[in-house]
C-alpha positions as CSV (number, residue, x, y, z in Angstrom):
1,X,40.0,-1.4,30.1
2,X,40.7,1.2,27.5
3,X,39.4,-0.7,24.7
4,X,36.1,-1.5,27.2
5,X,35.6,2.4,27.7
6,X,36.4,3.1,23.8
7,X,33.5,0.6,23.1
8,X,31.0,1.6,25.2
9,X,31.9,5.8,23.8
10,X,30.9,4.5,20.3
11,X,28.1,2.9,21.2
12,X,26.9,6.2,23.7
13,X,27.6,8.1,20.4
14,X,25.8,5.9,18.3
15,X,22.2,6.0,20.3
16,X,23.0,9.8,20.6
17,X,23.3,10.3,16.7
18,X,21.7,7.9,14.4
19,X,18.4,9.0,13.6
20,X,15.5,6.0,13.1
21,X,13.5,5.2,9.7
22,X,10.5,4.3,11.0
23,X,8.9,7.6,12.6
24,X,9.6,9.6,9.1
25,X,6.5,11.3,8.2
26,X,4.5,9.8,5.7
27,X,4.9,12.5,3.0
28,X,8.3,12.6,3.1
29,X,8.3,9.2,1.1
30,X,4.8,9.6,-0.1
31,X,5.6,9.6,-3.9
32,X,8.3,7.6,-6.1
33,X,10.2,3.9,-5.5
34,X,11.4,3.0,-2.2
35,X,14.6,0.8,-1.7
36,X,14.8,-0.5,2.4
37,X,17.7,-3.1,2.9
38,X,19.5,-4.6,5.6
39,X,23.6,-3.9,5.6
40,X,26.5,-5.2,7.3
41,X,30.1,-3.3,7.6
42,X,32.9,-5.5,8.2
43,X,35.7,-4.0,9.7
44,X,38.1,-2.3,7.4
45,X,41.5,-0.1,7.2
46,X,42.6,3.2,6.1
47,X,44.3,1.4,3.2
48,X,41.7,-1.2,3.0
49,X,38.4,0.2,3.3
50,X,35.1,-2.7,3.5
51,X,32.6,-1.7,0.9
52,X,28.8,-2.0,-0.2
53,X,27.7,-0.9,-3.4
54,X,23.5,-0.4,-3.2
55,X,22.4,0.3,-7.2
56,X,19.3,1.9,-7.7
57,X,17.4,3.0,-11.1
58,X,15.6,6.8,-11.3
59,X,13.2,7.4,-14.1
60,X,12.2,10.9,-13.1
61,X,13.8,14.3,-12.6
62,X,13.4,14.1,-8.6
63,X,15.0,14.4,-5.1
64,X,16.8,11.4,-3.8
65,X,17.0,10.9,0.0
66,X,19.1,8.3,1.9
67,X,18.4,7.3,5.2
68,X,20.6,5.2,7.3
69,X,19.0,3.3,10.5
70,X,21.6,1.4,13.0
71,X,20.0,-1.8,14.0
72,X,22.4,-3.5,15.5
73,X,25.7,-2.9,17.7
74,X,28.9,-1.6,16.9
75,X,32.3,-3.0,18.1
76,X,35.9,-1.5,17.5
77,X,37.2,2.1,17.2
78,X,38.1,4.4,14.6
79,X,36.0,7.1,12.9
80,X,32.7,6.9,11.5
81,X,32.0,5.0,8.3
82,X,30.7,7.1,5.1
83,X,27.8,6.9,3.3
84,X,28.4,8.1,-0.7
85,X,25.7,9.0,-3.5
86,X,27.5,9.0,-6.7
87,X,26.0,7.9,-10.0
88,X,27.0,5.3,-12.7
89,X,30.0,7.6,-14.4
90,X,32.3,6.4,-11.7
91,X,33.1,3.2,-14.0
92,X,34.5,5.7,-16.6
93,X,32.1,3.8,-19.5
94,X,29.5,2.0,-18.5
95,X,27.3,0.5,-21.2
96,X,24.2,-1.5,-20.1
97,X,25.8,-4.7,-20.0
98,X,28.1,-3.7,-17.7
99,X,25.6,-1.9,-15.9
100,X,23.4,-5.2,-15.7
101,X,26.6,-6.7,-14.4
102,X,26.1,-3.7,-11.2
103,X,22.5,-4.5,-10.8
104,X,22.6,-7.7,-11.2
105,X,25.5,-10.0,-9.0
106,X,26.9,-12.4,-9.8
107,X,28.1,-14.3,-6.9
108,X,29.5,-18.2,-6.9
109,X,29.1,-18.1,-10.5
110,X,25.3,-17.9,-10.5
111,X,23.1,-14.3,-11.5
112,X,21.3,-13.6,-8.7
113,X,19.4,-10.2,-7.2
114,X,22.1,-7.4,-6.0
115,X,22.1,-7.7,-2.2
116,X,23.3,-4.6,-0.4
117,X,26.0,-6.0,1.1
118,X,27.6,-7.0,-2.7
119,X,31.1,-6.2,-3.1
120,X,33.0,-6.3,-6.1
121,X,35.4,-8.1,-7.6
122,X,38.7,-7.3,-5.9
123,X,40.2,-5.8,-8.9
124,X,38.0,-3.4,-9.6
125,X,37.7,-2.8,-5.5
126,X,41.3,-1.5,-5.1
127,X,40.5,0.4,-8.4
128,X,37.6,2.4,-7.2
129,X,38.9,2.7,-3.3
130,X,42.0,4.3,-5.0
131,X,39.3,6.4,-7.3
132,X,37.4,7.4,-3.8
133,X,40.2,8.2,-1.9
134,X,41.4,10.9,-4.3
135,X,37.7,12.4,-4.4
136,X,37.5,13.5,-0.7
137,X,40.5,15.1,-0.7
138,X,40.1,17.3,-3.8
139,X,38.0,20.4,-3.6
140,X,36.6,20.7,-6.9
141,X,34.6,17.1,-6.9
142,X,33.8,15.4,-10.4
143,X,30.3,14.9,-12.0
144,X,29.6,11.9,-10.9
145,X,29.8,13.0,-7.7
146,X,26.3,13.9,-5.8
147,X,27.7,14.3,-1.7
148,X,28.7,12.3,1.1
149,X,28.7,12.0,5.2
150,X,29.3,10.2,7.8
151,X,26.8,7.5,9.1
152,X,26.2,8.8,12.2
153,X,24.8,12.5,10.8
154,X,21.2,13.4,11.7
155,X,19.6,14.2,8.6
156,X,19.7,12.3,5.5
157,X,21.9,12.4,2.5
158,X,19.7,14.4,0.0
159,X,20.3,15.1,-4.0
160,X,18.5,16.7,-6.0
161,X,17.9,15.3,-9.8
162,X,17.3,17.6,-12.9
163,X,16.5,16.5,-16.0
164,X,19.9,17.7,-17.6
165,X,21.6,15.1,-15.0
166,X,19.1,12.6,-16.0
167,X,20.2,12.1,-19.4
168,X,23.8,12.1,-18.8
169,X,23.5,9.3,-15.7
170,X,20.4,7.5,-17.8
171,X,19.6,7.1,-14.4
172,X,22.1,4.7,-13.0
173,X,23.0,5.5,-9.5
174,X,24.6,3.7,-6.5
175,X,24.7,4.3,-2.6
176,X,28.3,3.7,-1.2
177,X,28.6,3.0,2.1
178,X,32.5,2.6,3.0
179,X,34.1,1.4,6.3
180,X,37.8,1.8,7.5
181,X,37.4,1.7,10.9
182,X,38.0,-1.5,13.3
183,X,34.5,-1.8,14.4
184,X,31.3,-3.5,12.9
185,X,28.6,-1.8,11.9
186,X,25.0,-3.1,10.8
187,X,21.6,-1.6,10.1
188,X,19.5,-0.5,7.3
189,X,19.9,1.3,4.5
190,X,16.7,3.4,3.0
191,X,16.5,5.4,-0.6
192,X,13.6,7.1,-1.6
193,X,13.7,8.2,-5.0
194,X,12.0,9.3,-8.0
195,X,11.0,5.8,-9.9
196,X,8.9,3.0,-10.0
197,X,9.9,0.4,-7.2
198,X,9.5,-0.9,-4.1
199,X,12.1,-3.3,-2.8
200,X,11.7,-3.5,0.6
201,X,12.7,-6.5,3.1
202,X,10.1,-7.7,4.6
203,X,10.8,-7.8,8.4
204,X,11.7,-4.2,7.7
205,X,8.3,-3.0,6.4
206,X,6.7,-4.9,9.3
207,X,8.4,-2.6,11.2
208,X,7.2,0.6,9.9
209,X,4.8,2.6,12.7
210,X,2.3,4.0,9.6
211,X,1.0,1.0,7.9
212,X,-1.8,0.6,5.5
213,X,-5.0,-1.8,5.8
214,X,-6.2,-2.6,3.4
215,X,-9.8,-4.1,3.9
216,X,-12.8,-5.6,2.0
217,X,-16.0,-3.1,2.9
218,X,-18.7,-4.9,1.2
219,X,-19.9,-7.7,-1.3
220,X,-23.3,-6.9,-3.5
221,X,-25.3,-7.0,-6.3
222,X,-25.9,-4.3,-9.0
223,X,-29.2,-3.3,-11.0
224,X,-27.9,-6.0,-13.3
225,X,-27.1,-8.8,-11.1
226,X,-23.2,-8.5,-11.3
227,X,-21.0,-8.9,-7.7
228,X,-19.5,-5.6,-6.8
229,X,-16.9,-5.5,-4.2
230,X,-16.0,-2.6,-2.2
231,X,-12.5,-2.0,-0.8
232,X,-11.5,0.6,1.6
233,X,-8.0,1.5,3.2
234,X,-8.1,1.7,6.9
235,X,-5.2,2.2,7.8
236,X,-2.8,5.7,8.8
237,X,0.0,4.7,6.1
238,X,0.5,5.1,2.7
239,X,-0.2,3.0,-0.2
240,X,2.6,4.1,-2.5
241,X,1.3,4.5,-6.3
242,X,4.3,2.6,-7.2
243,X,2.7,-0.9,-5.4
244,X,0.2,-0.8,-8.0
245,X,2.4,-2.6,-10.7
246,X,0.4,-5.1,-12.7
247,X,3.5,-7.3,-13.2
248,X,5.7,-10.1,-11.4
249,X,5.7,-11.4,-8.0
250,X,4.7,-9.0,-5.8
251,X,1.3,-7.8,-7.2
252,X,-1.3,-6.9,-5.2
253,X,-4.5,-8.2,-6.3
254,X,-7.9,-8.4,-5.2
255,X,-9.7,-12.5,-5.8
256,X,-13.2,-13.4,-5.9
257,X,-14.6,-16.7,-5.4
258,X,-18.3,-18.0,-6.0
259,X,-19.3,-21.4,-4.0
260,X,-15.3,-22.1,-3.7
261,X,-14.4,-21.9,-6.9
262,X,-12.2,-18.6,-7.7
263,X,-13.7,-16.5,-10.8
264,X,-11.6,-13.3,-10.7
265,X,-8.1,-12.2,-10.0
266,X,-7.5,-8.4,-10.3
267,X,-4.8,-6.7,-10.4
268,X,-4.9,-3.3,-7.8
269,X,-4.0,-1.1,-10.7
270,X,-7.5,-2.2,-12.0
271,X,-9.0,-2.7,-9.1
272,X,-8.3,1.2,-8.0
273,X,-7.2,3.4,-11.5
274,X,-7.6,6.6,-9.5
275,X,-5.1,5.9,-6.5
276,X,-8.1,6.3,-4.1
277,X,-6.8,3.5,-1.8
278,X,-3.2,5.3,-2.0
279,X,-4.5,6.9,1.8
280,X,-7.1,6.8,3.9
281,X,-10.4,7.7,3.0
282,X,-13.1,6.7,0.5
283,X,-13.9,3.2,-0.8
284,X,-13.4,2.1,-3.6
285,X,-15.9,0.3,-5.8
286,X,-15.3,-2.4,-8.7
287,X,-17.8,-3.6,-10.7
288,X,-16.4,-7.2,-11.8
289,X,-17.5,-9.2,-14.9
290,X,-19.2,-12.1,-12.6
291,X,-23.0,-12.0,-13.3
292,X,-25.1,-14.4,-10.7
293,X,-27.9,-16.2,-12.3
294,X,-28.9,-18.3,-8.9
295,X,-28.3,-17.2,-5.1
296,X,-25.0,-18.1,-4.4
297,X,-21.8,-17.9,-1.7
298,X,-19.4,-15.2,-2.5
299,X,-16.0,-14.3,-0.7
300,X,-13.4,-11.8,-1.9
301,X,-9.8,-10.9,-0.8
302,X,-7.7,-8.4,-1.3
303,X,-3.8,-8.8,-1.3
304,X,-4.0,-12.3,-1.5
305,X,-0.6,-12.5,-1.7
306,X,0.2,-10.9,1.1
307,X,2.2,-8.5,-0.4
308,X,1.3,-5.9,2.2
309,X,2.6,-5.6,5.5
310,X,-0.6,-4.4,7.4
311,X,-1.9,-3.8,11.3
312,X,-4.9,-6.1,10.3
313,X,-4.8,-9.1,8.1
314,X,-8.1,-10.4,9.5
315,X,-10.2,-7.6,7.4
316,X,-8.7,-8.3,3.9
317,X,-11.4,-11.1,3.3
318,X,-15.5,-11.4,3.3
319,X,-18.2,-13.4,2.2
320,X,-21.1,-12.9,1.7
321,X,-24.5,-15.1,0.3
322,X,-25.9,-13.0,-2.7
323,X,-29.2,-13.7,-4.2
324,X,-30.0,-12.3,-7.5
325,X,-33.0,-9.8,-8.7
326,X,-35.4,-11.3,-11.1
327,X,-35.1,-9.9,-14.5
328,X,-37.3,-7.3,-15.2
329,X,-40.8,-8.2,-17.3
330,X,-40.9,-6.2,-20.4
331,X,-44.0,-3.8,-20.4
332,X,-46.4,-5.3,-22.7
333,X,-46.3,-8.6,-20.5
334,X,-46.0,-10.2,-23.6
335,X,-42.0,-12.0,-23.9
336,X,-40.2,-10.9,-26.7
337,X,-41.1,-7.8,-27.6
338,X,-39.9,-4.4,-27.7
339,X,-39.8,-1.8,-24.8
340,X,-41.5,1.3,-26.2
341,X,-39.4,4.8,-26.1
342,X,-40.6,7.9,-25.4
343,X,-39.4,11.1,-27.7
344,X,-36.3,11.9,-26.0
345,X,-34.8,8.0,-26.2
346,X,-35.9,7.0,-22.3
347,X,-37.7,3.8,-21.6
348,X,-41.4,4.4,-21.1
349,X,-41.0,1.2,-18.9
350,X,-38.5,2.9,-16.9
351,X,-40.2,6.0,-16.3
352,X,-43.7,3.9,-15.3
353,X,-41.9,1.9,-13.0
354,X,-41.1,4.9,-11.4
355,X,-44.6,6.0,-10.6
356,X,-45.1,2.8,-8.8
357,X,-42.1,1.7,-7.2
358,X,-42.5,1.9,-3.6
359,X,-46.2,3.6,-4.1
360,X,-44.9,6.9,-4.8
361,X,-42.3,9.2,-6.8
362,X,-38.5,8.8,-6.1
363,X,-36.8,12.1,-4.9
364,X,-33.0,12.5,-5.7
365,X,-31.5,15.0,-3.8
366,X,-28.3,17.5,-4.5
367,X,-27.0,16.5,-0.2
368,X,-23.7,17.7,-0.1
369,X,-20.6,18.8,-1.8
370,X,-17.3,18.4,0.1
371,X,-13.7,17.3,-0.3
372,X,-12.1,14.6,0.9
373,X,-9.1,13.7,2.8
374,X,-7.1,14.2,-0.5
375,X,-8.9,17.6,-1.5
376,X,-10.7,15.8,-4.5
377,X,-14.2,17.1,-4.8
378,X,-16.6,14.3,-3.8
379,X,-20.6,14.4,-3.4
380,X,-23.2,12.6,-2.5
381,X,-27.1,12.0,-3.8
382,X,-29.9,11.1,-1.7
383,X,-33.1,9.1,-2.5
384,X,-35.5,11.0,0.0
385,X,-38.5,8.5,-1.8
386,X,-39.8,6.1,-3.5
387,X,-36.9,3.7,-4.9
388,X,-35.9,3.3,-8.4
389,X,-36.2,1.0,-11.3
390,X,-33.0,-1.5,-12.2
391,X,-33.4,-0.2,-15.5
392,X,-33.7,3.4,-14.9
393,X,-29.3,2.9,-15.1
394,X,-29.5,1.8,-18.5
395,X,-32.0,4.6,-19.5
396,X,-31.2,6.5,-23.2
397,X,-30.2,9.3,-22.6
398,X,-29.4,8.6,-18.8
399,X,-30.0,10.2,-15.9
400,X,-27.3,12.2,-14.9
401,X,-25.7,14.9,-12.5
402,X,-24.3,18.0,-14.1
403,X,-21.0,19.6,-12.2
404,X,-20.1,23.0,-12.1
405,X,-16.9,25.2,-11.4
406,X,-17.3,28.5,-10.8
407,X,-20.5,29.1,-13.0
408,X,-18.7,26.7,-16.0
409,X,-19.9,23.5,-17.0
410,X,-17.2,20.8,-15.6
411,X,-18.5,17.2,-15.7
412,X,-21.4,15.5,-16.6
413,X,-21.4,11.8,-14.4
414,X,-24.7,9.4,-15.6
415,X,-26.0,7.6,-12.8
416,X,-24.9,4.5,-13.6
417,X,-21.5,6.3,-13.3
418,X,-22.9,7.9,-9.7
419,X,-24.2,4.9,-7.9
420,X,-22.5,1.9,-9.3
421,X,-23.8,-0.1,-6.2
422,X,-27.6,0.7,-6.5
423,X,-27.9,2.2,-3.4
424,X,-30.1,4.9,-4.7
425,X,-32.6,2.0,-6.0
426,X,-33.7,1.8,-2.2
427,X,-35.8,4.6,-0.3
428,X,-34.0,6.9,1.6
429,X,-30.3,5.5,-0.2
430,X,-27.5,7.6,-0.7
431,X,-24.6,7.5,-3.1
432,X,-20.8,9.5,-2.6
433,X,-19.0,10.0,-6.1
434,X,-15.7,11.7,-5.7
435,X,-13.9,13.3,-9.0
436,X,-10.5,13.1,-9.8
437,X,-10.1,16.9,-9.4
438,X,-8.0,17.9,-6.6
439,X,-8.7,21.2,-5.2
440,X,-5.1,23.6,-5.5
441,X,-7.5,27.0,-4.7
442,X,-11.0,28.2,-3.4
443,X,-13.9,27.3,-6.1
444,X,-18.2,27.7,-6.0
445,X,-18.5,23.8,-7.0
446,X,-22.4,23.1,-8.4
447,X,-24.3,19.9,-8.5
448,X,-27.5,19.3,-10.6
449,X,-28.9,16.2,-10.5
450,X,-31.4,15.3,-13.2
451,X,-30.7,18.5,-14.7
452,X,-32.7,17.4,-17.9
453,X,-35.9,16.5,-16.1
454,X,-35.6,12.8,-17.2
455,X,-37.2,11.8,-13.9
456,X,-40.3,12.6,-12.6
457,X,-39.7,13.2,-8.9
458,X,-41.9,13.9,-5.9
459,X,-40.1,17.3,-5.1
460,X,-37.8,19.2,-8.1
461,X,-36.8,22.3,-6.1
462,X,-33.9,20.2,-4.0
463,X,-31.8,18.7,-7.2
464,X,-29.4,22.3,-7.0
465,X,-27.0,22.7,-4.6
466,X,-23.5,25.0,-4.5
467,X,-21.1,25.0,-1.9
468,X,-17.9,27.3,-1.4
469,X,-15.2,24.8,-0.8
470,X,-11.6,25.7,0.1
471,X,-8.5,23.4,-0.2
């Protein structure tokens, strides 16, 4: 009866105390390498403590967090088990080899990926469990030496990483977790921390509540007949930068297929150089090398891997049937020879199309200027009439919007550059481009489109808009 009661206090204590991964805010782990295993704690003694050793790598001054997530149930009595952040120094000298040795188990004679519930050899077990044992009694605690606590505390087990520390550790660090009680204790183990990984378990990331979705928008053409694909993410959750390794087995890539036969696989650090599809917000765009000649079926996928956990699977593929533009006649009418240029470089061709596509003048308009859900300045063009030529986007010298910050020249973007889909090619089309510039303070932002006059247009007084945008 008394060990009955004694078991059902821990496990009251345990429901009371442990604190859940999974509802963490998203921007508490929103930047550097993520670690999320499952770990079980034998039952141990005061004189005979069970061990897991969790190695981990940080390339980056940073803060390291460690999270630990009960799972399971909990049998036995004693006191709480310990969780321990301590770095590589612990060994005394550790040289990479050794090191590689940490990181690498080997276990039944065969090198195979740490797990986290590795123990060492029993030698150097009873050496470092006599090592420990002396640490948390002293007052004055070694270098090595970056805090500890019992599993069952609310918040995480936090260090912070300087650059001074960096060197010395080369960035070798382990999480201990040590158990000398009777009972049994599982769950999951979580370090976030400044690097470049993402080892998570499976099961474990499909149980995260933020996820991300990722999801194939669109499948088209551009002015010169080459399949652009549009990805968006959907979803509330992060996709973390460090996912966007172009490397190994767990690369997220994006594959296109014409009439069944695959003719592209991308890696997402391609795919998405500006970490656009890190949150939720605005698509991105990729302009891929396959050029259509004849109509044809195209599909795309992205994560075709599966790499992702997601909310929606079903989205990350589309196809589409694509038929091609005729190639554009050359302005004589006569094959073979040479467009004529006006003085400034342009295409006379281009700017005569102009005049007669869609019976009238086309009419680019400055529409807006905002940020977006990651305070980069975006903003978006509107053709208000008559469309424009294919090879208006190839013009010498282009076409092109001028940005402004705060009365200063900031970026010039050409409109290839601007509307990489064509959408501007139709009447009443409209193209978003969103910079790279995050917003830290209040700015006047500026947009002139066809500040040179390179166009003629149906109305010039609306290519000039500022906004006062505040972060």
């Amino acid at each position: 009866m008394k060990r009955f009661i004694t078991l059902a206090l821990l496990g009251f204590a345990l429901t009371l105390w442990f604190l859940p991964v999974s509802p963490l805010h998203a921007d508490d782990l929103a930047s550097g390498a993520r670690l999320h295993k499952k770990f079980k704690l034998l039952p141990g003694k005061d004189d005979d403590r069970y061990e897991i050793f969790i190695p981990f790598e940080v390339t980056a001054p940073g803060r390291v967090r460690v999270y630990i997530d009960p799972t399971g149930s909990a049998s036995g009595s004693g006191e709480f088990p310990r969780v321990l952040l301590v770095d590589a120094r612990i060994f005394e000298k550790v040289d990479l080899s050794t090191w590689t040795k940490i990181r690498y188990a080997i276990v039944d004679n065969a090198l195979m990926n740490y797990h986290p519930t590795l123990r060492l050899c029993k030698e150097a077990g009873l050496w470092l469990r006599e090592k420990l044992d002396k640490l948390l009694g002293r007052d004055n605690k070694p270098d090595w030496y970056h805090g500890s606590q019992k599993i069952n505390e609310k918040t995480p087990l936090v260090h912070d990483v300087d650059d001074k520390e960096l060197r010395k550790t080369e960035g070798r660090y382990l999480v201990m977790l040590r158990n000398g009680s009777s009972g049994e204790f599982h769950g999951s183990v979580l370090v976030s921390f400044p690097g470049g990984g993402w080892e998570v378990e499976p099961d474990l990331e499909a149980a995260y509540e933020r996820k991300p979705d990722l999801a194939v928008e669109k499948i088209e053409l551009d002015p010169d007949n080459r399949v652009l694909v549009t990805v968006a993410n959907r979803g509330p959750g992060w996709l973390h930068q460090v996912r966007y390794n172009r490397e190994g087995e767990r690369v997220i890539r994006l594959e296109v297929e014409v009439n069944g036969k695959k003719e592209a696989a991308v890696p997402l650090a391609e795919v998405d150089p500006k970490y656009a599809l890190v949150s939720k917000g605005a698509p991105v765009t990729y302009r891929t090398e396959i050029r259509l000649a004849e109509p044809a079926h195209v599909s795309a996928v992205i994560d075709a891997g599966d790499v992702v956990s997601e909310p929606d699977e079903r989205n990350n593929r589309r196809r589409e049937s694509l038929t091609p533009r005729a190639a554009a006649a050359p302005a004589s009418g006569e094959p073979g020879k040479r467009v004529k240029r006006d003085a400034g470089g342009g295409s006379a061709q281009a700017q005569d199309a102009v005049q007669q596509s869609g019976g009238g003048a086309p009419d680019l308009v400055a529409a807006d200027i905002f940020l977006d859900n990651r305070r980069r300045v975006a903003v978006r063009i509107e053709n208000r009439g008559a469309g424009l030529p294919a090879d208006l986007y190839r013009a010498t010298p282009p076409v092109q919007a001028h940005l402004l910050m705060n009365g200063r020249s900031w970026a010039y973007v050409p409109l290839a550059g601007l509307d990489p889909a064509g959408a501007l090619r139709q009447s009443g089309g409209s193209a978003v481009w969103t910079s790279d510039h995050v917003l830290r303070e209040a700015a006047d932002i500026t947009l002139i489109v066809d500040e040179g006059n390179r166009l003629a247009e149906g109305n010039e007084e609306n290519n000039r808009l500022t906004r006062r945008l505040s972060p």
